[in-house]
PDB file of N, H, CA, C and O in Angstrom:
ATOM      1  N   UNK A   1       0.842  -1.173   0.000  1.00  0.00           N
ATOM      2  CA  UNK A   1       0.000   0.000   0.000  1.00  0.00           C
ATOM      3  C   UNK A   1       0.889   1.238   0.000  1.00  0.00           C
ATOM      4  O   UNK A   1       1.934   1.217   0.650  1.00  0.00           O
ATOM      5  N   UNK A   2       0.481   2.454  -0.787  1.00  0.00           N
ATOM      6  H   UNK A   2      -0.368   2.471  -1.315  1.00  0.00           H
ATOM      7  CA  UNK A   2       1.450   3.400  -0.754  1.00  0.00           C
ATOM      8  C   UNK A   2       0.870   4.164   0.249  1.00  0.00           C
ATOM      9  O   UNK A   2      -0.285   4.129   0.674  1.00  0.00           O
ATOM     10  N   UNK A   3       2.089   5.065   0.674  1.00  0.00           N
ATOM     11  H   UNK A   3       3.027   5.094   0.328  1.00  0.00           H
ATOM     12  CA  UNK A   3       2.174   5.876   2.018  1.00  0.00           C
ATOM     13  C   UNK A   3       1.187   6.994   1.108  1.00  0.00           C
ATOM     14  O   UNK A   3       0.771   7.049  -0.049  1.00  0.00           O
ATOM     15  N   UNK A   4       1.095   7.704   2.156  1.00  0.00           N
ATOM     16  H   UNK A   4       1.433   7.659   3.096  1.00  0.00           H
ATOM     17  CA  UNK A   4       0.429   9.503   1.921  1.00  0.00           C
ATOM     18  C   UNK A   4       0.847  10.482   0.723  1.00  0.00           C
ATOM     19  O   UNK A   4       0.279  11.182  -0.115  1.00  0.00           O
ATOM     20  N   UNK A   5       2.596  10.033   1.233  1.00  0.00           N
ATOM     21  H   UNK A   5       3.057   9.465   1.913  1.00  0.00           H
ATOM     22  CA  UNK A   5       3.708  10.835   0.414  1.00  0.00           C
ATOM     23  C   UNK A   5       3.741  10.363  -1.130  1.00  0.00           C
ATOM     24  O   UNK A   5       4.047  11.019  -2.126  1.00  0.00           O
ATOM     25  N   UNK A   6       3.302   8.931  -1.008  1.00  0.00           N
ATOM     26  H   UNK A   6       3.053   8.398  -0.199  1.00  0.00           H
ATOM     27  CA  UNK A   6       3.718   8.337  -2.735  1.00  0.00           C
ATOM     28  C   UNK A   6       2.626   8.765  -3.263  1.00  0.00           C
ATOM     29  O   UNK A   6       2.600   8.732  -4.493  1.00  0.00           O
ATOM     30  N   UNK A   7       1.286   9.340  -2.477  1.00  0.00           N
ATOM     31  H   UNK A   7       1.308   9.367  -1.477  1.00  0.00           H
ATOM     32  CA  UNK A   7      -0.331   8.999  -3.527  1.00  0.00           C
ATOM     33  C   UNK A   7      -0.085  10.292  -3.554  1.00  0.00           C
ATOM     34  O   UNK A   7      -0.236  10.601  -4.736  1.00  0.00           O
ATOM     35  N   UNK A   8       0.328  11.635  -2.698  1.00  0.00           N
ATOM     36  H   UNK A   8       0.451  11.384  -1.738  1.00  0.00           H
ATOM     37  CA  UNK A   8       0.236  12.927  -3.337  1.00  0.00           C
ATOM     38  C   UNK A   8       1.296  12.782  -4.609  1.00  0.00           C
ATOM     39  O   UNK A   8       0.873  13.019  -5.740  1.00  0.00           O
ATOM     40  N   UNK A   9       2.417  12.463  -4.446  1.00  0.00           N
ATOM     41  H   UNK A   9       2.761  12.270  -3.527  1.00  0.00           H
ATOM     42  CA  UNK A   9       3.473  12.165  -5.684  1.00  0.00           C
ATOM     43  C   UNK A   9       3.234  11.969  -6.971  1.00  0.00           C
ATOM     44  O   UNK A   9       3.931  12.441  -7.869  1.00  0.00           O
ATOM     45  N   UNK A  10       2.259  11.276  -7.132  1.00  0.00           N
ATOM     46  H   UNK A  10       1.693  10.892  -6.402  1.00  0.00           H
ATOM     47  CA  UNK A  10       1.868  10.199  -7.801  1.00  0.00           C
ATOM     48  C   UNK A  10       0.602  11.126  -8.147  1.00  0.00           C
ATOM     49  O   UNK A  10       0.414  10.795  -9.317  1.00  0.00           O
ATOM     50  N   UNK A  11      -0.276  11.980  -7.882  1.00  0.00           N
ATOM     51  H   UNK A  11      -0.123  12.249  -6.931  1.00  0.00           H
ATOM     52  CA  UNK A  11      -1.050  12.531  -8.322  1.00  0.00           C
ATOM     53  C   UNK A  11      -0.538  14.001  -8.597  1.00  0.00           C
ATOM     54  O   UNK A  11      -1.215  14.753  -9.299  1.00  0.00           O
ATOM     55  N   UNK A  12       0.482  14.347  -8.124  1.00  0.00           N
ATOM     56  H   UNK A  12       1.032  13.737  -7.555  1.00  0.00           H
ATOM     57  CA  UNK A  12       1.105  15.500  -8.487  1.00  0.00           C
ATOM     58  C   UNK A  12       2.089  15.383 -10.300  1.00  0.00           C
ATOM     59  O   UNK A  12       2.308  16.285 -11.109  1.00  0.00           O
ATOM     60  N   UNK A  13       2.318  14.461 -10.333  1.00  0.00           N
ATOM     61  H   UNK A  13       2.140  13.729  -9.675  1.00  0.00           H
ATOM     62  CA  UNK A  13       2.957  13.999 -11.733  1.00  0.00           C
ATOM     63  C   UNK A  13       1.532  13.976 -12.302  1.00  0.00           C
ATOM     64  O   UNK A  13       1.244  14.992 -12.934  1.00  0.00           O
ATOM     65  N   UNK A  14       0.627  13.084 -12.218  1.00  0.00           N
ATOM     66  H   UNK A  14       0.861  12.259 -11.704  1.00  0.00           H
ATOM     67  CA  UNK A  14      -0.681  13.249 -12.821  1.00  0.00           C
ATOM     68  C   UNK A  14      -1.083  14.042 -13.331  1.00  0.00           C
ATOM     69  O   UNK A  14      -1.593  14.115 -14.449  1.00  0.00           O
ATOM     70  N   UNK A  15      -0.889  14.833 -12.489  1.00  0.00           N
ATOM     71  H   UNK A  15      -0.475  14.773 -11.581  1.00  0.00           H
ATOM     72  CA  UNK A  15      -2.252  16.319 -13.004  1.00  0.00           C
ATOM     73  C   UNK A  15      -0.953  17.277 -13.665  1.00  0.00           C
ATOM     74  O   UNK A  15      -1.364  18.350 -14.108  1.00  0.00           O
ATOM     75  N   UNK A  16       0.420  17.080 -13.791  1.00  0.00           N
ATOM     76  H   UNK A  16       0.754  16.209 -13.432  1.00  0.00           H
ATOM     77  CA  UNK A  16       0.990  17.697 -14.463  1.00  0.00           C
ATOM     78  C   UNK A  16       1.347  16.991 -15.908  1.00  0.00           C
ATOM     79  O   UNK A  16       1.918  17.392 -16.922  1.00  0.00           O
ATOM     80  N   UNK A  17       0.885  16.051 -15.609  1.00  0.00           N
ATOM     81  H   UNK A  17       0.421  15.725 -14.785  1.00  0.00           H
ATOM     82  CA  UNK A  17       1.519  15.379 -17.353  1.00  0.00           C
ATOM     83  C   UNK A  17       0.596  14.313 -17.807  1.00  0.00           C
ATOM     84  O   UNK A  17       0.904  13.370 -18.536  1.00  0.00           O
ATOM     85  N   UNK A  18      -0.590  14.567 -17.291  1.00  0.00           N
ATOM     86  H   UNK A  18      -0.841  15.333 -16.699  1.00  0.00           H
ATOM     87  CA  UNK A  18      -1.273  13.781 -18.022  1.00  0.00           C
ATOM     88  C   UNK A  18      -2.480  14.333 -18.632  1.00  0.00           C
ATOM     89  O   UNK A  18      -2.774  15.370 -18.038  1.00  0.00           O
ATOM     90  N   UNK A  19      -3.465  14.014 -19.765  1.00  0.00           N
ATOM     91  H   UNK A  19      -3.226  13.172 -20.248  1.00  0.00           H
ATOM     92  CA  UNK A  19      -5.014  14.878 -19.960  1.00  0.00           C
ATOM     93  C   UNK A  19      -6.152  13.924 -19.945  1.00  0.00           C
ATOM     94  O   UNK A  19      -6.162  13.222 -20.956  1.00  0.00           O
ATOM     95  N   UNK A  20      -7.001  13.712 -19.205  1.00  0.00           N
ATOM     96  H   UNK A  20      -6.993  14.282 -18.384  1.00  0.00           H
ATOM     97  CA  UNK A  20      -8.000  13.177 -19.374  1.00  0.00           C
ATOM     98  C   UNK A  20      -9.117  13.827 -19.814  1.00  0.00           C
ATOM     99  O   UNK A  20      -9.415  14.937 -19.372  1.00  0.00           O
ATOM    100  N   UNK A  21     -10.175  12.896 -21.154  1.00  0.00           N
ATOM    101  H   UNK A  21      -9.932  11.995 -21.512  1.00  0.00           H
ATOM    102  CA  UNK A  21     -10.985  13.415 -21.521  1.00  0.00           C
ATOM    103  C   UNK A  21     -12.201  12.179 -21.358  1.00  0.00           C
ATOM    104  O   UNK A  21     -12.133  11.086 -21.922  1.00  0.00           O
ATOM    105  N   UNK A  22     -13.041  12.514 -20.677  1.00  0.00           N
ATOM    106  H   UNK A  22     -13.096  13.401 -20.219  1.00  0.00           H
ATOM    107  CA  UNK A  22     -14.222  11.873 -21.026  1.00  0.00           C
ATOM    108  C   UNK A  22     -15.615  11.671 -21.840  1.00  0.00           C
ATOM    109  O   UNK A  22     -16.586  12.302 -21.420  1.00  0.00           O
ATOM    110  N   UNK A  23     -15.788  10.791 -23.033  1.00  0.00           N
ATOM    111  H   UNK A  23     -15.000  10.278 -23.374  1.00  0.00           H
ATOM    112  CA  UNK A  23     -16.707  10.458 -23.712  1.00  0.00           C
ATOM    113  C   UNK A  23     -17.334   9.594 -23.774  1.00  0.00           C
ATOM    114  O   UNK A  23     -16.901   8.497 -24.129  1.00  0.00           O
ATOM    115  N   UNK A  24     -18.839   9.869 -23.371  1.00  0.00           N
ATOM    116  H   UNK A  24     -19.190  10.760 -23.083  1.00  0.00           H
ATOM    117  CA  UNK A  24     -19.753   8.497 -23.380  1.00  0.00           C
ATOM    118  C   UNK A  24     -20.855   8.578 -24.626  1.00  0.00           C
ATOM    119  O   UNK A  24     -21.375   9.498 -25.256  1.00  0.00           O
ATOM    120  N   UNK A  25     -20.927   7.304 -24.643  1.00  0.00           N
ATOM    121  H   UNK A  25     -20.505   6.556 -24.131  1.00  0.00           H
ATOM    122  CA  UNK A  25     -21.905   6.756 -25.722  1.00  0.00           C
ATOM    123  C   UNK A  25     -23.063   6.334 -24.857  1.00  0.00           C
ATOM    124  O   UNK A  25     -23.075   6.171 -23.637  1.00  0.00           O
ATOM    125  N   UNK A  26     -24.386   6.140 -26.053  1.00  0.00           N
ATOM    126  H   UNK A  26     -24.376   6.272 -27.044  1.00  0.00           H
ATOM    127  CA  UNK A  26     -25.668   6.186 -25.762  1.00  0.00           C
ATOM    128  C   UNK A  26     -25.483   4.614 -26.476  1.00  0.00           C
ATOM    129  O   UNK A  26     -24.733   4.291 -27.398  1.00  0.00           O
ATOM    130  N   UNK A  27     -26.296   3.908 -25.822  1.00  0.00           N
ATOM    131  H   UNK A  27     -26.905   4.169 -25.074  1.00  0.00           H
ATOM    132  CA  UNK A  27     -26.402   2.664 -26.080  1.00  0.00           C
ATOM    133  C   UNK A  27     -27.913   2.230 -26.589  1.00  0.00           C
ATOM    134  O   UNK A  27     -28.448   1.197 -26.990  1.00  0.00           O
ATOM    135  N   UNK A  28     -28.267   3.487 -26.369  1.00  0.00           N
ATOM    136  H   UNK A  28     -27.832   4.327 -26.044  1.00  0.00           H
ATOM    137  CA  UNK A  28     -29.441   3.105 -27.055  1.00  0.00           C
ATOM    138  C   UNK A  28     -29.704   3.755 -28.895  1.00  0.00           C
ATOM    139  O   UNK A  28     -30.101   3.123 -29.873  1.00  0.00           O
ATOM    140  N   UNK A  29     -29.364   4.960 -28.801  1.00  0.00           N
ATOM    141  H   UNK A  29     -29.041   5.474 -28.007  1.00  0.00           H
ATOM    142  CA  UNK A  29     -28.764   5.603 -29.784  1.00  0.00           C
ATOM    143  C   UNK A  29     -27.560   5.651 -30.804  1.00  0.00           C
ATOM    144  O   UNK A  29     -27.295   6.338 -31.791  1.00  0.00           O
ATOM    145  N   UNK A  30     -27.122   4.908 -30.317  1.00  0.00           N
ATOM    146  H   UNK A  30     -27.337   4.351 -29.515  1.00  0.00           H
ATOM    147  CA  UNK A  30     -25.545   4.902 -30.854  1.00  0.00           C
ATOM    148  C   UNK A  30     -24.919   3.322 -31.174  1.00  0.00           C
ATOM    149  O   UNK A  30     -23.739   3.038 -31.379  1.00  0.00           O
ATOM    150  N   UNK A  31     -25.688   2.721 -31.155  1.00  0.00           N
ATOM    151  H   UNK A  31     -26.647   2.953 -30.988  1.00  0.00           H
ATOM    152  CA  UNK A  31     -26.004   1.478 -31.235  1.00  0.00           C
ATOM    153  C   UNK A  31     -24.490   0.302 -31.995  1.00  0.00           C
ATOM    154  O   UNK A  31     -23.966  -0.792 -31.786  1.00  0.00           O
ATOM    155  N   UNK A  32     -24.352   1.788 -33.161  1.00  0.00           N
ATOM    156  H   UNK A  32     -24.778   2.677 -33.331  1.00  0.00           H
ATOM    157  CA  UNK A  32     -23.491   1.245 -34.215  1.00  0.00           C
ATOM    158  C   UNK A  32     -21.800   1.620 -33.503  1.00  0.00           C
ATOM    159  O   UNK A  32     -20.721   1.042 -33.636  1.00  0.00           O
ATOM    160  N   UNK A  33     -22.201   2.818 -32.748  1.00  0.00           N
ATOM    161  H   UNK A  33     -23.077   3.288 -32.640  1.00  0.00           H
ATOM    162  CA  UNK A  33     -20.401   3.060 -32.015  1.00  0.00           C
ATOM    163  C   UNK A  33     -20.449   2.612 -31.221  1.00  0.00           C
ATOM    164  O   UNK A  33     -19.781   3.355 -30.500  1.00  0.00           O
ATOM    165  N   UNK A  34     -20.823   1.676 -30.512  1.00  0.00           N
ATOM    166  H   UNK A  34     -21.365   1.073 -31.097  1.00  0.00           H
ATOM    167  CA  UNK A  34     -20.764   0.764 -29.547  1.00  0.00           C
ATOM    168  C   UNK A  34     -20.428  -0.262 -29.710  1.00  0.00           C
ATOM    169  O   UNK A  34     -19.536  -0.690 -28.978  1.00  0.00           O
ATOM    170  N   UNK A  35     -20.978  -1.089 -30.716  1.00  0.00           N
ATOM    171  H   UNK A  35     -21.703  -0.741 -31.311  1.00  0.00           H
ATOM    172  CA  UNK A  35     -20.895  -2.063 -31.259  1.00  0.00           C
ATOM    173  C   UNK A  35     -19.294  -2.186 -31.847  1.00  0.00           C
ATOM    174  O   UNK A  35     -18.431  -2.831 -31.252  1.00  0.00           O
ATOM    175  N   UNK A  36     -19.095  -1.566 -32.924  1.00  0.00           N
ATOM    176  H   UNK A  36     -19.796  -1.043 -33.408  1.00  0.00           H
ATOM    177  CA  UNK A  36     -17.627  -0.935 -33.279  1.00  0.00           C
ATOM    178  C   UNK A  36     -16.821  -0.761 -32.414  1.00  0.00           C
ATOM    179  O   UNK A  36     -15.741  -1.261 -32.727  1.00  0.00           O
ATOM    180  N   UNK A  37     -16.816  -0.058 -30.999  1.00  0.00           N
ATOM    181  H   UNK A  37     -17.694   0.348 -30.745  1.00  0.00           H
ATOM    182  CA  UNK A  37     -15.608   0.147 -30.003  1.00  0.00           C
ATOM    183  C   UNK A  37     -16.022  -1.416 -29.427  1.00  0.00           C
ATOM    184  O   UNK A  37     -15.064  -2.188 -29.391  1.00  0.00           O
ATOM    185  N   UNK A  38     -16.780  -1.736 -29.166  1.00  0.00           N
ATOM    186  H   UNK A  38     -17.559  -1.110 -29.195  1.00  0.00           H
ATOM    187  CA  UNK A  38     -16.667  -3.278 -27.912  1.00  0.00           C
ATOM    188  C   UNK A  38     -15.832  -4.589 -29.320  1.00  0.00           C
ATOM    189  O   UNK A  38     -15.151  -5.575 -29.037  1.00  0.00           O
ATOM    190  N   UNK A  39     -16.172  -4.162 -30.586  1.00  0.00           N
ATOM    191  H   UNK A  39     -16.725  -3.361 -30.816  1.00  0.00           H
ATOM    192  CA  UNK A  39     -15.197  -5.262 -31.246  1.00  0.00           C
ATOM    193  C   UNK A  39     -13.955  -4.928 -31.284  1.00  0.00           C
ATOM    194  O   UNK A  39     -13.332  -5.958 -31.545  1.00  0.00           O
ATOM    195  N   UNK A  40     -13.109  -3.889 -31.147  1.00  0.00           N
ATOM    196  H   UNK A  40     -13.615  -3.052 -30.936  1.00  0.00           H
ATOM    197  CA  UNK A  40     -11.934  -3.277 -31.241  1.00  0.00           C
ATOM    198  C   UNK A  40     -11.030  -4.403 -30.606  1.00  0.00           C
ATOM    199  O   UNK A  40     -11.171  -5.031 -29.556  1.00  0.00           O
ATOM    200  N   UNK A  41     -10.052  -4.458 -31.587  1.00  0.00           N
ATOM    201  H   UNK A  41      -9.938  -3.948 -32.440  1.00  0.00           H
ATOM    202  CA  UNK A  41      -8.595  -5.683 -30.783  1.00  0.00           C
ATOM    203  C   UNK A  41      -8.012  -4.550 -30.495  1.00  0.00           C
ATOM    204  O   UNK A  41      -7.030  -4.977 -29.888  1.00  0.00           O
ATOM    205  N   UNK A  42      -7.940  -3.740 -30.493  1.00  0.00           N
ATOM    206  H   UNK A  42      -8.738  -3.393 -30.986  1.00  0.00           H
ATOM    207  CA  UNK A  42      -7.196  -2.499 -29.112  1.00  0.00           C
ATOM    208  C   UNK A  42      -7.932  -1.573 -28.197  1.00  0.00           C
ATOM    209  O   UNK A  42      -9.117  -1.262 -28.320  1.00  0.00           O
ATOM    210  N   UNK A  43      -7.129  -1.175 -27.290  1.00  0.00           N
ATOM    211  H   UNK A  43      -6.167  -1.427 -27.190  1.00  0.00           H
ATOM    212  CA  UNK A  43      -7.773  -0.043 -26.771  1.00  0.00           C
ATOM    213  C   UNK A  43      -8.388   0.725 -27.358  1.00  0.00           C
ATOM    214  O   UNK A  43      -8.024   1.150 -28.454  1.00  0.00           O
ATOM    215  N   UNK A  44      -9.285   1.024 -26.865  1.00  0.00           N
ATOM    216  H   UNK A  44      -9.580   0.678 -25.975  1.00  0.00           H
ATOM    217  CA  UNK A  44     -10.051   2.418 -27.297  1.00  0.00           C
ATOM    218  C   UNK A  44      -9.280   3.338 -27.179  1.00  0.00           C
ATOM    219  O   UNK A  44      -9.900   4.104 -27.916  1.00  0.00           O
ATOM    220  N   UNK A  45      -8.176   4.087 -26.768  1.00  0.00           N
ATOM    221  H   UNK A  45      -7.672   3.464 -26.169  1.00  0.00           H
ATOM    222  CA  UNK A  45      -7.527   5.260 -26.017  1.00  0.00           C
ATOM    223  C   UNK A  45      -6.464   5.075 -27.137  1.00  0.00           C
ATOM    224  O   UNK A  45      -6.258   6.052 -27.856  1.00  0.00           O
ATOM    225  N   UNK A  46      -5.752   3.909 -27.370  1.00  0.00           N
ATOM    226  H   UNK A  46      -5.919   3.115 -26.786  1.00  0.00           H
ATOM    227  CA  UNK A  46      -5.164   3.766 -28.881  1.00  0.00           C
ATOM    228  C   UNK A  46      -5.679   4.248 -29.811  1.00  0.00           C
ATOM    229  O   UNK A  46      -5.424   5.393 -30.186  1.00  0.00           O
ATOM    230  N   UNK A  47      -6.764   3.240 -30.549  1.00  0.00           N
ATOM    231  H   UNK A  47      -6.971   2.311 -30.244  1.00  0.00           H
ATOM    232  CA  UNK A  47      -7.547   3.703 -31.426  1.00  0.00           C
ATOM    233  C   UNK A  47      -7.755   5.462 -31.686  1.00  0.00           C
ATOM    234  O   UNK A  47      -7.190   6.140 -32.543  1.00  0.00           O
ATOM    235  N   UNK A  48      -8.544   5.823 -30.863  1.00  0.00           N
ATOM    236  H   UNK A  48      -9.004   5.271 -30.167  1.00  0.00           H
ATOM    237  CA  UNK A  48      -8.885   7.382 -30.778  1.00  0.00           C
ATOM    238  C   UNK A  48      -7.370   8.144 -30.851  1.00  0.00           C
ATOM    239  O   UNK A  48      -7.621   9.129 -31.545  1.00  0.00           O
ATOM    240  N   UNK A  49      -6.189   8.196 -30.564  1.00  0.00           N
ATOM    241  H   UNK A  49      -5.985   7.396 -30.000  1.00  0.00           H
ATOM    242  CA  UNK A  49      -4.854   8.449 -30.634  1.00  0.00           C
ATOM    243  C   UNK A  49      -4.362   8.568 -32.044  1.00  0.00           C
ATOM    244  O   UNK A  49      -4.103   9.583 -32.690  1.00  0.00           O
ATOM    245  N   UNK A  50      -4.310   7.643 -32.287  1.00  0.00           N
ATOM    246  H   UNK A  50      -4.520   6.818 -31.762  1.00  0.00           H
ATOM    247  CA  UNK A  50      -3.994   6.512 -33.830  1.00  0.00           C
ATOM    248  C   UNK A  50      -4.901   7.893 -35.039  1.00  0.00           C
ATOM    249  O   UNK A  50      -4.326   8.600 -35.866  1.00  0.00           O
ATOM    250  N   UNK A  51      -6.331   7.873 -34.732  1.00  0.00           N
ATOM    251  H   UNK A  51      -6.799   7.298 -34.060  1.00  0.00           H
ATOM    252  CA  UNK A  51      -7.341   8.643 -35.580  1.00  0.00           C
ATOM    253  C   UNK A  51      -6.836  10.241 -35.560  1.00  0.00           C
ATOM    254  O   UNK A  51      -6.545  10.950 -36.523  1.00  0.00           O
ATOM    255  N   UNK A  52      -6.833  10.566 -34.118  1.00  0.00           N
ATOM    256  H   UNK A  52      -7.069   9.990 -33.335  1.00  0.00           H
ATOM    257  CA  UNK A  52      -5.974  12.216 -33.973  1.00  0.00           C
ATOM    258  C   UNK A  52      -5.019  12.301 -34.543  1.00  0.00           C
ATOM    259  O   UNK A  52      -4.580  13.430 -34.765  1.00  0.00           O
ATOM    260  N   UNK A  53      -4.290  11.104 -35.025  1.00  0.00           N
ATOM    261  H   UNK A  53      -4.647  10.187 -34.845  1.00  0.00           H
ATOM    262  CA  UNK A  53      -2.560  11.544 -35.607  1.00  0.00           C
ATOM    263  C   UNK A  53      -3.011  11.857 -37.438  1.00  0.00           C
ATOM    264  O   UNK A  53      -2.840  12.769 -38.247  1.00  0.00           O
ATOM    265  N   UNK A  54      -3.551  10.722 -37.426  1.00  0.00           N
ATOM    266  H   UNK A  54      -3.690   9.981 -36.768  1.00  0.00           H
ATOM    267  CA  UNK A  54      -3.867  10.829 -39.026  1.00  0.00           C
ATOM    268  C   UNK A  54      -4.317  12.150 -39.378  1.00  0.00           C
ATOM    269  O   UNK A  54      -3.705  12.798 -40.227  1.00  0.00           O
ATOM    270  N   UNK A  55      -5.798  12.808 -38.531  1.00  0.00           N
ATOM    271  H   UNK A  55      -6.296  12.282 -37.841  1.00  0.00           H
ATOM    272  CA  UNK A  55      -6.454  13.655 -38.630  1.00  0.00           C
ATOM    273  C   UNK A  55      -5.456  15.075 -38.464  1.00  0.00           C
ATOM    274  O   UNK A  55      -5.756  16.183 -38.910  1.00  0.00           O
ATOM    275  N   UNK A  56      -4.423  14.795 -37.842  1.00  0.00           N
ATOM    276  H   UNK A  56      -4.179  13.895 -37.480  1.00  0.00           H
ATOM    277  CA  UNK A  56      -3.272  16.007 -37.304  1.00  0.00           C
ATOM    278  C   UNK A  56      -2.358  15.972 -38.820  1.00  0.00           C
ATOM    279  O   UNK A  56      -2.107  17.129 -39.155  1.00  0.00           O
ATOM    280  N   UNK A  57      -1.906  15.129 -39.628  1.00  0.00           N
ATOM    281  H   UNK A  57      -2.110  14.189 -39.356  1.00  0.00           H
ATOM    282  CA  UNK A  57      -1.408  14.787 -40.533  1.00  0.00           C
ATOM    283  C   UNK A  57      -2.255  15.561 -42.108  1.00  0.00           C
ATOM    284  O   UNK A  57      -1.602  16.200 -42.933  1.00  0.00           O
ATOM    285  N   UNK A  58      -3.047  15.430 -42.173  1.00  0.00           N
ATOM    286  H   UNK A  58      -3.577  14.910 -41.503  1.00  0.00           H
ATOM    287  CA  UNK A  58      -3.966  15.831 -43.103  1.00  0.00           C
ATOM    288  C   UNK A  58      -4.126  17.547 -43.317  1.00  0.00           C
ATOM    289  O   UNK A  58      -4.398  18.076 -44.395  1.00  0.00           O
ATOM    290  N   UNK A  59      -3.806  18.525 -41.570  1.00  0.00           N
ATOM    291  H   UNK A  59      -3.585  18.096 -40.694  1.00  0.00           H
ATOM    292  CA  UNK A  59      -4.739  19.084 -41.657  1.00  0.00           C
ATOM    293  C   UNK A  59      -3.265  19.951 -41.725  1.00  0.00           C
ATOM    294  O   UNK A  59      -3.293  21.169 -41.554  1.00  0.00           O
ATOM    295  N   UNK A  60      -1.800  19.140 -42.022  1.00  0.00           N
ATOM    296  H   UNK A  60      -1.777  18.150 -42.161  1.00  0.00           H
ATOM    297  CA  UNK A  60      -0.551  20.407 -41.609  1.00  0.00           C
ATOM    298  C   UNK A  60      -0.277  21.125 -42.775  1.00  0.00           C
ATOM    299  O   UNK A  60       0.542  22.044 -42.755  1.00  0.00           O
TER     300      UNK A  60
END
């Protein structure tokens, strides 16, 4: 179990070098991007990465 000192540490690197974004899908609505991300042989967080680079590539 980490001490006090390692979980502020450890969330202090966090919130300086990392970005979280959250997106949810409708499962009732969305039926087809759901379906599509739950077959994925990778991460989702890959995938979506992978799509930003291409999309970053296109637009220089």
């Amino acid at each position: 179990m980490a001490t006090e000192a390692q979980r502020k540490a450890r969330n202090k690197y966090n919130n300086e070098n990392n970005l979280n974004k959250t997106i949810t899908f409708n499962r009732k609505t969305e039926t087809d991007l759901v379906e599509f991300i739950e077959k994925l042989d990778i991460p989702l967080s890959v995938y979506v990465k992978e799509l930003i680079r291409k999309d970053m590539k296109t637009h220089e």
